[in-house]
C-alpha positions as CSV (number, residue, x, y, z in Angstrom):
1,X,-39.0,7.3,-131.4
2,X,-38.8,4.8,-128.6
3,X,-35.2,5.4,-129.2
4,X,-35.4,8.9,-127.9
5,X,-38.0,7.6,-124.7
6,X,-35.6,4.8,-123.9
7,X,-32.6,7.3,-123.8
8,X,-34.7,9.8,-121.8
9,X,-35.9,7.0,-119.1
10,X,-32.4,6.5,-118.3
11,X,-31.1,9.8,-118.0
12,X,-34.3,10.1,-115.6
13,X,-33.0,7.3,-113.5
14,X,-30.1,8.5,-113.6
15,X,-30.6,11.8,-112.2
16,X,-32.6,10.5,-109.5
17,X,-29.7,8.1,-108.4
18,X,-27.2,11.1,-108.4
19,X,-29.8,13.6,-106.6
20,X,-31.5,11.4,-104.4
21,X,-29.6,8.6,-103.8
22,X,-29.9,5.4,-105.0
23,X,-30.4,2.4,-102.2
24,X,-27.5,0.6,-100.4
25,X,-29.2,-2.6,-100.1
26,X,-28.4,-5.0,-102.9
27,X,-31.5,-7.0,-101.8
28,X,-33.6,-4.1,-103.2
29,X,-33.1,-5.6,-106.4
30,X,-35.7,-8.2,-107.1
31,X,-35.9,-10.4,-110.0
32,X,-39.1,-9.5,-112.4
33,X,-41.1,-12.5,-112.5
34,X,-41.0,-14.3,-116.6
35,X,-43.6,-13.4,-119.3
36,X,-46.3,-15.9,-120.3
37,X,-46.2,-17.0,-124.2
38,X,-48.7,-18.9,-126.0
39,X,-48.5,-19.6,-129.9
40,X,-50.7,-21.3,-132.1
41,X,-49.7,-21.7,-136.0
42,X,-52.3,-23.3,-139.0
43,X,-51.3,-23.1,-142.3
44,X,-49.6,-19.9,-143.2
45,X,-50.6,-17.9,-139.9
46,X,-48.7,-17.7,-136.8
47,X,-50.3,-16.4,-134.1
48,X,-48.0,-15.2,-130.4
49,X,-49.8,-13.9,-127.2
50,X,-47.4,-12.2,-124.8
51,X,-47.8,-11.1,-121.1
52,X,-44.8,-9.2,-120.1
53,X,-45.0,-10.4,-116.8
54,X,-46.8,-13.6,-114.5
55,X,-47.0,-11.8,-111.4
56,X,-48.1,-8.3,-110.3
57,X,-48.8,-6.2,-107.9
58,X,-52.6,-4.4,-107.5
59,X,-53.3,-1.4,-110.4
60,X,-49.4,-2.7,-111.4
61,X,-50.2,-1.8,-115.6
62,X,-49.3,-4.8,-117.6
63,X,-49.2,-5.5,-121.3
64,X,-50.4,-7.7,-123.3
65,X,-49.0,-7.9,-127.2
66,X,-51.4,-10.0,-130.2
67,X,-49.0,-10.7,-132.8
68,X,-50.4,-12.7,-135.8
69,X,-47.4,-13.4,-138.8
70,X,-48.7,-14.2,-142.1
71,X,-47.8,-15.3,-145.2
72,X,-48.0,-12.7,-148.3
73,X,-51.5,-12.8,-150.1
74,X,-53.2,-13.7,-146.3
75,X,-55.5,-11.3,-144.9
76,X,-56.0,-11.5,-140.8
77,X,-58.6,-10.3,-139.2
78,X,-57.8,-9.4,-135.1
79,X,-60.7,-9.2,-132.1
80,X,-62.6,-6.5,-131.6
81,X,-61.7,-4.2,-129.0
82,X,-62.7,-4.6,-125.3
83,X,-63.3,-2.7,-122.9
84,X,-62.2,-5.9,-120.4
85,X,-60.3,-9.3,-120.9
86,X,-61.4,-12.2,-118.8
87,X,-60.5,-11.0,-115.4
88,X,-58.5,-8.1,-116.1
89,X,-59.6,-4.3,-117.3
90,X,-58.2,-2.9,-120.2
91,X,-56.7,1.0,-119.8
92,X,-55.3,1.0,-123.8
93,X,-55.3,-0.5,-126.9
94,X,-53.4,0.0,-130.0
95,X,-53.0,-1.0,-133.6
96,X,-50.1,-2.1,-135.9
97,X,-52.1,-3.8,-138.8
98,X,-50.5,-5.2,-142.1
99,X,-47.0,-4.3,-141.7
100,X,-44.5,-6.1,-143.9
101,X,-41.9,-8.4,-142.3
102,X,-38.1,-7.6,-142.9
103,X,-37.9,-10.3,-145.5
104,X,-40.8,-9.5,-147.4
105,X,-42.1,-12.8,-147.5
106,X,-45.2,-12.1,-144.9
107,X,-47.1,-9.4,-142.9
108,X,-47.5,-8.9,-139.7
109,X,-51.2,-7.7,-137.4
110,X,-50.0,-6.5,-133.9
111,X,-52.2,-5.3,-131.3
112,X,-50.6,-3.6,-127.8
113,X,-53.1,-3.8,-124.7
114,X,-52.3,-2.1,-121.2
115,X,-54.0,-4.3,-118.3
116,X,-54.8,-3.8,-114.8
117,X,-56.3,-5.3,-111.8
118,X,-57.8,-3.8,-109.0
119,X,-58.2,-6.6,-106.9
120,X,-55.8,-9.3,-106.0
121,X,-55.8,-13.3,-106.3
122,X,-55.4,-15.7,-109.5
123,X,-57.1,-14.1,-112.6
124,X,-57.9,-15.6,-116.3
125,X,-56.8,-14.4,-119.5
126,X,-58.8,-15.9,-122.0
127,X,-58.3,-17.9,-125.3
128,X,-57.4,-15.1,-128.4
129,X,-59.1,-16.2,-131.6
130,X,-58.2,-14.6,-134.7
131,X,-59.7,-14.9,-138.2
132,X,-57.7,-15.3,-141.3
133,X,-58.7,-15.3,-145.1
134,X,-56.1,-17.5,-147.7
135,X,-56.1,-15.1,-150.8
136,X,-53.2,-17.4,-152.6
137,X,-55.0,-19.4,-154.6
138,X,-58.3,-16.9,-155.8
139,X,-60.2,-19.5,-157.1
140,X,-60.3,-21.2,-153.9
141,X,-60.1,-18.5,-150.8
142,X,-60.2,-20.5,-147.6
143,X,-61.6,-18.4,-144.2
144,X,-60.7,-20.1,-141.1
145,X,-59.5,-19.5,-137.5
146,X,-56.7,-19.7,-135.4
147,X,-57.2,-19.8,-131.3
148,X,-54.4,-19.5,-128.4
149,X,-55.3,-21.4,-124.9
150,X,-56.4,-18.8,-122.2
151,X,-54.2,-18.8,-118.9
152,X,-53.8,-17.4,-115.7
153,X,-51.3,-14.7,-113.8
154,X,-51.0,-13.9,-110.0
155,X,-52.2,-10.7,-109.0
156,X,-50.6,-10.4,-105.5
157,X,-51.5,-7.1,-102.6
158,X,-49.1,-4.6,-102.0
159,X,-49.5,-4.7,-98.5
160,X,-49.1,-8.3,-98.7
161,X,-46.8,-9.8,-95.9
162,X,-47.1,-6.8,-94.0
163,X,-46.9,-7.1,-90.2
164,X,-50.0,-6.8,-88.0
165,X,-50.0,-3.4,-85.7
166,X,-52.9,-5.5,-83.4
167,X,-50.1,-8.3,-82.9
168,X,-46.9,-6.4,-81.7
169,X,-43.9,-9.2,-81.9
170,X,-42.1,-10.3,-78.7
171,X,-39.0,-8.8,-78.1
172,X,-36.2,-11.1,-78.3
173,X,-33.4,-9.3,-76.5
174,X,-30.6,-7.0,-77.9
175,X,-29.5,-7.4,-81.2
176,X,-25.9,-6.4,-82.3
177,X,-25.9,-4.6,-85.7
178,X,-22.8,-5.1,-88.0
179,X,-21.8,-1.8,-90.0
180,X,-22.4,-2.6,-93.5
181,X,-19.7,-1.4,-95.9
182,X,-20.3,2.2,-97.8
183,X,-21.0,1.6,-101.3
184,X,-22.3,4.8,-102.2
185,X,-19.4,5.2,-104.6
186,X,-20.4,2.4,-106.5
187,X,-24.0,3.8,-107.0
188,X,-22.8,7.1,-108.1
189,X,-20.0,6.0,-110.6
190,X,-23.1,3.4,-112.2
191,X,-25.5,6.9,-112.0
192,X,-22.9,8.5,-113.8
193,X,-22.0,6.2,-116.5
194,X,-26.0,6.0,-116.9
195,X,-26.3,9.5,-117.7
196,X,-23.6,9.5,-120.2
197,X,-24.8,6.8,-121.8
198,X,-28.5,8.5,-122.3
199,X,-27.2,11.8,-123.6
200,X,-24.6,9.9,-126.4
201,X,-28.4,8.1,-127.0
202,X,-30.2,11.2,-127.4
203,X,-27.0,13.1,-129.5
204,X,-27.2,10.2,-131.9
205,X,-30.4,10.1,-132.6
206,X,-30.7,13.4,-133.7
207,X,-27.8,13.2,-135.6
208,X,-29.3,10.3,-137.4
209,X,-32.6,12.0,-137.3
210,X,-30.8,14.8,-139.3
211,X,-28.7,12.6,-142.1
212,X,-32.4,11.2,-142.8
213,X,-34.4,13.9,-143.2
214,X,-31.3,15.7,-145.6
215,X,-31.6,12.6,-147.6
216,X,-33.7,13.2,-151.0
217,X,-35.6,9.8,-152.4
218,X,-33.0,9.5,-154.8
219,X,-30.5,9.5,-152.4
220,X,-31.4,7.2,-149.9
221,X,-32.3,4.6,-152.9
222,X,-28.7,4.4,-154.0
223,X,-27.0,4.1,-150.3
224,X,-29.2,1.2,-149.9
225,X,-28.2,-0.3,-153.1
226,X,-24.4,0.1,-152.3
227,X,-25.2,-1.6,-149.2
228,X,-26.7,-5.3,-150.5
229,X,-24.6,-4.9,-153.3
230,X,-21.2,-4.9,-150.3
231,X,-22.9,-7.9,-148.8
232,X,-22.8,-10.2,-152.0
233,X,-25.4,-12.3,-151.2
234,X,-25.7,-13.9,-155.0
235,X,-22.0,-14.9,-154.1
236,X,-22.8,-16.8,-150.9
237,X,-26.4,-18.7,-152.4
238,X,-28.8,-16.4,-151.4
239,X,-30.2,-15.0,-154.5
240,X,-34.0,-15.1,-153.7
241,X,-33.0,-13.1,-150.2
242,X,-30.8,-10.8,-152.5
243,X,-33.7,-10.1,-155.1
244,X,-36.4,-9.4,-151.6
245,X,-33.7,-7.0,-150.7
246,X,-33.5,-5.5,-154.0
247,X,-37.1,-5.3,-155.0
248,X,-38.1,-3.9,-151.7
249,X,-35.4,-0.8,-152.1
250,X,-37.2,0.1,-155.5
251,X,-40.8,-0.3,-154.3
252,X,-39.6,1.7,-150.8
253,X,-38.1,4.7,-153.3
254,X,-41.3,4.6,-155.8
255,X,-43.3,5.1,-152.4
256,X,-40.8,8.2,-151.2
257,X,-40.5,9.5,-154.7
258,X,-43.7,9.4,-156.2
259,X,-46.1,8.7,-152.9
260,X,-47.8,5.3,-154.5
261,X,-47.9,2.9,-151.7
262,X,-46.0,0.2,-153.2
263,X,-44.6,-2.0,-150.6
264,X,-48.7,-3.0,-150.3
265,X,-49.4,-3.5,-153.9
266,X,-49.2,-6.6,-156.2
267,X,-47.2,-6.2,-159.4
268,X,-50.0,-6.1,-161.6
269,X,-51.5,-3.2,-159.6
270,X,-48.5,-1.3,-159.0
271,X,-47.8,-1.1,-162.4
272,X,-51.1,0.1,-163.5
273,X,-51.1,2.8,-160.7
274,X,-47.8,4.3,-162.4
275,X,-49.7,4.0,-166.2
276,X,-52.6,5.3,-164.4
277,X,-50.8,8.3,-163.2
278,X,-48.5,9.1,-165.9
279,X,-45.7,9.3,-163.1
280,X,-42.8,7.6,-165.5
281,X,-41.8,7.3,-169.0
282,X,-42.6,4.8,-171.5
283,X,-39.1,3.3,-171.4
284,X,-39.0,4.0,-167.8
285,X,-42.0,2.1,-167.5
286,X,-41.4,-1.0,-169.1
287,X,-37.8,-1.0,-167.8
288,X,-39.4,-1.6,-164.4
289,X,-41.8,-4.2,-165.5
290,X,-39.2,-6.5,-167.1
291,X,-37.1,-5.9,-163.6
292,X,-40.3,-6.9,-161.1
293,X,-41.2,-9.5,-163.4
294,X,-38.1,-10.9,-163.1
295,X,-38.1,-10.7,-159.5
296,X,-41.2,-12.4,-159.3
297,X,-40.0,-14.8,-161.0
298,X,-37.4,-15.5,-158.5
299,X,-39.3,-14.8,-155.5
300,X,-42.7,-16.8,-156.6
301,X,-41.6,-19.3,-159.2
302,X,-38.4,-20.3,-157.8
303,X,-36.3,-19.6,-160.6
304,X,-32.8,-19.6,-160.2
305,X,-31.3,-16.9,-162.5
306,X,-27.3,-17.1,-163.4
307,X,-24.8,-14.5,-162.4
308,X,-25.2,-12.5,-165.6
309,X,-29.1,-12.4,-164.9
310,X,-28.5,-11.1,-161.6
311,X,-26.1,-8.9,-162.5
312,X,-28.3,-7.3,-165.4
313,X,-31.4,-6.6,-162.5
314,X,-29.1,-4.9,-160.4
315,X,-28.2,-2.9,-163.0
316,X,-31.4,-2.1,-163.9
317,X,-32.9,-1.5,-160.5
318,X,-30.2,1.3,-160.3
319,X,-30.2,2.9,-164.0
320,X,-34.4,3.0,-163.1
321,X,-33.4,5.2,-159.9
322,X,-30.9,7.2,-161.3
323,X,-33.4,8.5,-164.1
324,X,-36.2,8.7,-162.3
325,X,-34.9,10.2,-159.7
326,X,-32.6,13.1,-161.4
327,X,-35.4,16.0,-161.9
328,X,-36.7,15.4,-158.0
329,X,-33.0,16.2,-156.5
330,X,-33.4,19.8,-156.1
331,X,-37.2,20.0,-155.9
332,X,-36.5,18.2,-152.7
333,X,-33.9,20.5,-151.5
């Protein structure tokens, strides 16, 4: 989606340049001041504040981005919403809780705030505190904090350095202008080129948008298979990457096929959702046990299996899909 609202913010710019002109003056272009970053990491939490920009300009909306990474069996807990942050007036606030990380290995809390200031001068952003609970170990859960430091930005006026109409300058005498050079042509060839590039964005994102949707569980399970499989990562050493890739396939096509929300379950309870809900086969069943619990095995206990072993889950992650998967093709369709 922000695909498709990236593309459309570029064709819109680019339309306006080609309409209405876009400006002469290369000096129009002014650098946007750096983001503020603070991190703070204990234990298996990593916590990132982020401030798109230092310096703005009055009612100028900024935003502000909470991104806590944790490990896999850590729960985090963000702040609660507010309605204001230290100096600053919150316009919107929105929630990515407990998304898994592209490796697997952790999960991420994200929260998106819009910020404005009505007034100008220095103002404080305060210290972000959230709370974290250790669920590794369940015979010993450990609930603790994690805090950023609290900082400043410049909120400048945007009348600021603006002459006074009460004190009229003294005229200095005539002042020879030197014709600047047209580069109109410039501007329009860039506008141009813009508004190409935004309607190949949009084509091919609908396209893609399209192949997706045709795409039945089944399906999309076995082009990702022939994918790791082309990128022999057992071959180059990375077997527990290989088997994080491979196990989050299956548990993505169990979720499209059969609507259990694996990617968020343990083993043990994933397993006894599918008994629970009669969804497989006996054989089909135990077929993916042995496979997760191998891949446990290699993601958890550190065991390195030999090529044979890794060969034989590969197999069976795809012999599970293609069974499973044959009596949904043409419900789907």
């Amino acid at each position: 989606m922000r695909s498709i609202w990236f593309a459309i913010l570029v064709f819109a710019v680019a339309a306006g340049c080609i309409t209405g002109g876009c400006s002469r003056d290369r000096k129009s272009v002014e650098q946007l001041p750096p983001p503020i970053v603070k991190t703070a990491e204990k234990g298996p939490v990593k916590l990132t504040v982020t401030l798109d920009r230092s310096e703005a300009q009055v009612a100028w909306p900024l935003r502000l981005t909470i991104a806590a990474v944790a490990k896999n069996g850590v729960t985090v807990t963000l702040p609660n919403a507010v309605k204001t942050l230290g100096d600053m007036t919150v316009t919107q606030t929105a929630d990515d809780p407990d998304i898994p990380t592209a490796d697997g290995t952790a999960r991420l809390w994200k929260r998106t705030m819009t910020l404005e200031s009505y007034t100008s001068g220095e103002k404080n952003i305060p210290a972000v505190t959230v709370k974290f609970t250790d669920l590794r170990d369940p015979k010993k859960p450990v609930k603790t904090e994690l805090t950023t430091e609290a900082f400043k930005l410049k909120i400048i006026s945007a009348i600021q350095g603006k002459a006074d109409p009460y004190k009229p300058r003294d005229i200095k005498g005539t002042l020879e202008l030197t014709p600047k050079p047209d580069y109109s042509w410039v501007w329009i060839a860039l506008c141009v080129i813009a508004g190409l590039a935004a309607v190949l964005l949009v084509v091919r994102y609908f396209i893609r948008r399209r192949i997706m949707r045709a795409l039945t569980a089944g399906e999309w399970a076995m082009r990702q298979l022939n994918i790791l499989e082309d990128e022999h990562l057992p071959e180059t050493g990375l077997v527990e990457k290989f088997y994080v890739r491979l196990t989050s396939v299956v548990r993505q096509y169990i979720e499209r096929r059969f609507g259990i929300a694996a990617p968020k379950l343990t083993t043990r309870e994933f397993l006894e959702k599918v008994q629970a809900r009669h969804i497989v086969s006996d054989d089909n069943r135990q077929s993916l046990q042995q496979f997760l619990s191998a891949a446990d095995m290699v993601k958890f206990a550190k065991f390195t299996p030999n090529p044979d072993e890794v060969n034989s889950s590969f197999g069976t992650a795809r012999d599970f899909i293609s069974r499973t998967a044959a009596r949904s093709e043409e419900e789907v369709r």
